[in-house]
N, C-alpha and C positions, 0 to 999 in steps of 0.2 A: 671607365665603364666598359668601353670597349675591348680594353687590353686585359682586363676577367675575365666575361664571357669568352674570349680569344681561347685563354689558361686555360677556362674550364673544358671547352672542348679538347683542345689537346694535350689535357693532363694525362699521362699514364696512367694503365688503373693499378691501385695498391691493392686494391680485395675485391672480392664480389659485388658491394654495395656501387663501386666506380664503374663495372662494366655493366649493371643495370640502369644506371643514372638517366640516360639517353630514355630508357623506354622509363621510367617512374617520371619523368616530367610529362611523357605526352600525355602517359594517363591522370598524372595530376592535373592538364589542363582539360583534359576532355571532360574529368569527373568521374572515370574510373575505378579511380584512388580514395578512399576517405581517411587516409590515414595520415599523419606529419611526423618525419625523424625528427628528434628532438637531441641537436647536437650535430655529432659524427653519425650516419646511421651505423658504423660497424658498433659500435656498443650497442645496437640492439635496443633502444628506447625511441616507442613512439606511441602517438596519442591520437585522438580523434581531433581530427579539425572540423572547426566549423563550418568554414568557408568550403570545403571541402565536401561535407558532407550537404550543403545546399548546392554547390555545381554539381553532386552526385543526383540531388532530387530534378535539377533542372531538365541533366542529360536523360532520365528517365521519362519527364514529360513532355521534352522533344521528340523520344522517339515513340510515344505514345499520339502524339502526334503525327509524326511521319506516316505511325500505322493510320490512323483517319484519313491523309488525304490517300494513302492509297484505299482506302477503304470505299472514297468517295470520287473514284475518279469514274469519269459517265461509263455508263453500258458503252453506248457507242464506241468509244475509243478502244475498245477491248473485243465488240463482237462479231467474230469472223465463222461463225456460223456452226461453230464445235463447243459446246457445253463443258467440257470437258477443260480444254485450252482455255475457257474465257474466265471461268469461275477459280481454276486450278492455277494460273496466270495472278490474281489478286489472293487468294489464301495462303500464297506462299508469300508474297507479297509482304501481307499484314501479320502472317505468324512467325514472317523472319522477324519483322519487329520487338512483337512479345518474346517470341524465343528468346532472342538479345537481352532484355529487358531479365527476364529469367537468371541468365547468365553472371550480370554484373549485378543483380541480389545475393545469387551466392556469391560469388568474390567477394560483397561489402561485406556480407554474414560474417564471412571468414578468415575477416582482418587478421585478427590475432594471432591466428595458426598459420596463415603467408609469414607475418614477422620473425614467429619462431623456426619457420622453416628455414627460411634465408640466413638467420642467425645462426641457426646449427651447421647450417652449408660453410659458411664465413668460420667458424670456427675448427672447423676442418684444415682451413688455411691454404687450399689446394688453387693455384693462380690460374685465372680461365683469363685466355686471351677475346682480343676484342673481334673475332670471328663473327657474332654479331650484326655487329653493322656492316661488315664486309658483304655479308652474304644478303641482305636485307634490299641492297641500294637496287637491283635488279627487278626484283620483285614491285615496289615501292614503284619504278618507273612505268611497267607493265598495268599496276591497279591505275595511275592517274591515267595512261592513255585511254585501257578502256572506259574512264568515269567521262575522260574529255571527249569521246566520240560517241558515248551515251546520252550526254547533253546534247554536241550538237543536233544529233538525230533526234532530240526531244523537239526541241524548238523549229526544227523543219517540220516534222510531221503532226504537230499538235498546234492547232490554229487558236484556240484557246490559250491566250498567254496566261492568265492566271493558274490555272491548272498546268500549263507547260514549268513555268516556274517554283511548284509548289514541289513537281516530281523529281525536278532539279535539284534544290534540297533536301528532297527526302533522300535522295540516292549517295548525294555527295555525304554529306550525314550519317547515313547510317552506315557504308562502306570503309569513313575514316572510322569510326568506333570498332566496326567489325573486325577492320585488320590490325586494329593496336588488341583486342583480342586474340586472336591468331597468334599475333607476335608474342601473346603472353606465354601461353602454348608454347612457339618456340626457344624461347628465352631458359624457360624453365626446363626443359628438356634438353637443353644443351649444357644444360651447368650442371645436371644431373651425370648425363651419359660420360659426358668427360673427364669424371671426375673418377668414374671406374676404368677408363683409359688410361688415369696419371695412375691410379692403385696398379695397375697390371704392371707399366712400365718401371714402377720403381719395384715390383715383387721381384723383375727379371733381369732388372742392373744389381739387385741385392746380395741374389741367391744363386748359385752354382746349379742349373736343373741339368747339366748339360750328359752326367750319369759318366764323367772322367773324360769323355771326348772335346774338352775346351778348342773354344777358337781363340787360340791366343793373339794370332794378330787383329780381331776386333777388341777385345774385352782382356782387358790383363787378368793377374792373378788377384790383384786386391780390389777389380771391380767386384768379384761376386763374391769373398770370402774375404774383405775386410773386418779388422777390428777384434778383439777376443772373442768367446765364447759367450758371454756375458752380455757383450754387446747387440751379436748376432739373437740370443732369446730376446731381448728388450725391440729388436728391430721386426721379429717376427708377432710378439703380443702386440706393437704397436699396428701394424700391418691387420691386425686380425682385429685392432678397438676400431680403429678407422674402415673396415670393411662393414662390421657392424653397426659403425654409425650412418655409415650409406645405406645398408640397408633397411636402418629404422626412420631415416630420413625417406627414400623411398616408398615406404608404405604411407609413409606421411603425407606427404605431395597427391599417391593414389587418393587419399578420401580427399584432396581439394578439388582435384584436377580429373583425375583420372573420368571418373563419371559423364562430366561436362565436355571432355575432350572427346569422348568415345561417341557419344549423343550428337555431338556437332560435326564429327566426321560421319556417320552415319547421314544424318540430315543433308548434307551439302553434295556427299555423293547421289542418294537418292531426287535430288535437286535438279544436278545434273542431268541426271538420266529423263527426268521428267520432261526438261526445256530440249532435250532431244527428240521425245515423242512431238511436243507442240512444232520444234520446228518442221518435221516431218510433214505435221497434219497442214499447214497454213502454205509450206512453201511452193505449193503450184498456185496459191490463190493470189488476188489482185490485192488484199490486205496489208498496206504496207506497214500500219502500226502494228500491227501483231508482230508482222514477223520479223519489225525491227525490235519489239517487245523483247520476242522469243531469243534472237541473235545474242542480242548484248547480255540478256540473263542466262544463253549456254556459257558464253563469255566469260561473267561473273562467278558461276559456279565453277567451273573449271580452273580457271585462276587459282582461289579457295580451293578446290579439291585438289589443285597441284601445290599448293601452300603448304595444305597438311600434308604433303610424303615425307618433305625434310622432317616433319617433326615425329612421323611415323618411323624415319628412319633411326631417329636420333634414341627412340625410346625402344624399337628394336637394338642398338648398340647398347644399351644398357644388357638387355637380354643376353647379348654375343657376349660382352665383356667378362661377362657371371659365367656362360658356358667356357670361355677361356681359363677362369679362375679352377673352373671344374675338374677343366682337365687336368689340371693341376695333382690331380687324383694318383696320375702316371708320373708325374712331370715331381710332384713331391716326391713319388719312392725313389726316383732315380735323384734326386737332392739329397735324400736321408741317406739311400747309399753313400753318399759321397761326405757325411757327416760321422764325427766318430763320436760325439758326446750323447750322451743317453738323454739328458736335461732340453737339449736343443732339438732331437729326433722327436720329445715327448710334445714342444711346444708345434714343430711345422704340423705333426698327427691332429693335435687339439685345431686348428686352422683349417687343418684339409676335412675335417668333419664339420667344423661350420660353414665352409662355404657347402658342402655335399645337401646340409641340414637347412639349408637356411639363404633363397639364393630371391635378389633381388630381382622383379618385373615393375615394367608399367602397364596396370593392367586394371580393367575396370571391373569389378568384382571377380568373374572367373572368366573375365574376357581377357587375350593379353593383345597388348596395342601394338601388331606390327604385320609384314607382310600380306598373311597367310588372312590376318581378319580384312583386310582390305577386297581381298578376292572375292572373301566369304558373300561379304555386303555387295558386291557385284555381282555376284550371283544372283543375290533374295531379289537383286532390284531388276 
C-alpha cells in the first residue's frame, strides 16, 4: 500500500489530467469536487458521485456555520469604540463565508463544462510540466504560519474558551477551502497561459521569420525549413487549428472562471485596504483584540491578494503571448518573403488574419484580467 501511494506521488505526468491530480484529490476531500473520473480521467468520462456530492452539502453547512459563530461572537470582544471597525470587522467576516459558499455553487453548477474544458485542453496534447507544486510549497508554508499564530493569539486573547475555539475552526476551515480555491485559479491559468508559450515556441523553431539573415550557428537550416512544401502547409493549418482551439477554449474557461476570478480579486484587494484603515484606527488604543483582529486579517488578505499576482500574471501571459503571435504580422511578411510557393504564402496569410481577427484574453466580460486592472481597483479603493 505504501509502495502506490509512493508511485503515485512520483509518477511522471503523461497528460494534464497527472499534473492536476494533486489539486483534484484535496478538492475531492474537501467537497469541492462533485464529480468522479470513471476510468483513466484522460478519456474524459465522469459522473456525479454521491458521496461526493454529500461531502459537497457538508462543506457548505460548515461553512454556513463558521458564518454563525462569526456572526455571534460578543460585542465585547470586537468593541473598541469605532462603529465602523467593529461592525466592518464581522461582515466581512460572515460575507467571506457566503461569498465562498457562492463560489463552490457555481463550480458544482458547472461540472460539466470544467470536464469538457480539461478534456479539450488534454486533447491538444501540449505537456505542462509540474511547476505547480513547485511554486505552491512557499505559499502553502506562508498561509499555515499565519493560521498558526492566528490561533495562538486566539487563545491568549479570548478568555472564553468556547468561543476562542469555535473561531479556531472557523479560520482554520475556511482559509484551507479558500486557498484550494485560489489554487484553482492558479492551476487553470497556468495550463492556459502555457500553452500559448509552447504554440509560440514551436511557430518559431518551425518557420524561417528571420527575412534571409539566419543564425546559423544557433538554428540549422532544416530547424526552420524542414520537410517539403506540403509538409510545411499541413504544419502551418495545424499551427492555426490549435491556435484556434486555445482560443475557443479560452472563452471557455472565461464564462467558468473568469467572472468569479475578477469579483474575488476585487473583494480581497478592497479587504485588504479596509483591515489597513481598522488597523490605523485601533492602533494607539489599549484594544488588544481588535488590533490583534485587525493584524492577522491585514495578514490574511494580503497573503490572498499576493496569491492572486501569479495568477494575474499568468492570465496577462496569455495576453503577451497573442500580442507576440501578432507581431507576427511583421514577422510573417518577412517569412513569406523568404517562401517561394504561392499555396504556402496563401496559408501563413489565412493565419496571420486569424490571429489579427481573433486574439485570445482572460478577461471578465469587457474587463481583461491583468496589470493595468489591478492599479485600476487600487485606485477605486
Amino acid at each position: 500500500m505504501g509502495q502506490r501511494v509512493s508511485n503515485w506521488f512520483n509518477a511522471e505526468p503523461r497528460h494534464l489530467f497527472d499534473v492536476l491530480k494533486y489539486h483534484e484529490l484535496f478538492c475531492s476531500i474537501l467537497g469541492i469536487n462533485i464529480y468522479q473520473y470513471v476510468g483513466n480521467p484522460a478519456n474524459g468520462e465522469a459522473r456525479l458521485s454521491t458521496v461526493k456530492v454529500v461531502n459537497f452539502v457538508i462543506l457548505n453547512l460548515l461553512l454556513v456555520a463558521v458564518a454563525a459563530v462569526h456572526a455571534n461572537i460578543p460585542y465585547d470582544l470586537l468593541n473598541n469604540g469605532s462603529i465602523i471597525v467593529t461592525y466592518g470587522i464581522r461582515t466581512l467576516l460572515v460575507g467571506g463565508m457566503f461569498g465562498t459558499c457562492g463560489v463552490l455553487m457555481i463550480h458544482a453548477w458547472n461540472w460539466k463544462s470544467v470536464i469538457r474544458v480539461l478534456q479539450e485542453i488534454h486533447q491538444i496534447d501540449l505537456k505542462v510540466t509540474q511547476h505547480i507544486l513547485l511554486g505552491s510549497g512557499l505559499s502553502l508554508f506562508l498561509h499555515q504560519s499565519i493560521l498558526l499564530f492566528y490561533n495562538i493569539n486566539t487563545t491568549k486573547h479570548i478568555e472564553d474558551q468556547t468561543v476562542s475555539w469555535q473561531m479556531i475552526f472557523g479560520q482554520i476551515y475556511f482559509n484551507i477551502v479558500y486557498f484550494s480555491i485560489v489554487c484553482l485559479f492558479f492551476c487553470m491559468s497556468y495550463v492556459m497561459s502555457f500553452r500559448f508559450v509552447h504554440l509560440n515556441q514551436t511557430l518559431k523553431l518551425r518557420f524561417d521569420t528571420s527575412n534571409g539573415d539566419r543564425q546559423g550557428f544557433l538554428l540549422g537550416e532544416n530547424s526552420h525549413r524542414g520537410g517539403s512544401v506540403q509538409e510545411r502547409i499541413r504544419a502551418v493549418q495545424k499551427i492555426a487549428n490549435v491556435y484556434h482551439q486555445l482560443t475557443e477554449i479560452t472563452f471557455q474557461l472565461n464564462g467558468q472562471f473568469a467572472d468569479v476570478l475578477a469579483l474575488n480579486i476585487v473583494v480581497m484587494l478592497m479587504f485588504s485596504v479596509f483591515n489597513i484603515f481598522a488597523l490605523l484606527k485601533v492602533y494607539a488604543s489599549d484594544d488588544s483584540r481588535t488590533l490583534m483582529f485587525s493584524v492577522f486579517n491585514l495578514c490574511g488578505g494580503m497573503f490572498y491578494s499576493l496569491m492572486f499576482l501569479p495568477v494575474v500574471g499568468l492570465s496577462q501571459m496569455v495576453s503577451k503571448e497573442v500580442r507576440r503571435l501578432c507581431k507576427a504580422k511583421w514577422v510573417w511578411v518577412n517569412a513569406m518573403n523568404n517562401e517561394s510557393n504561392s499555396a504556402l504564402v496563401r496559408s501563413m496569410m489565412l493565419f496571420s488574419r486569424q490571429i489579427r481577427n481573433r486574439s485570445a484574453i482572460i478577461a471578465s466580460r469587457n474587463i481583461v484580467i491583468d496589470w493595468p486592472f489591478i492599479f485600476q481597483v487600487r485606485l477605486i479603493s
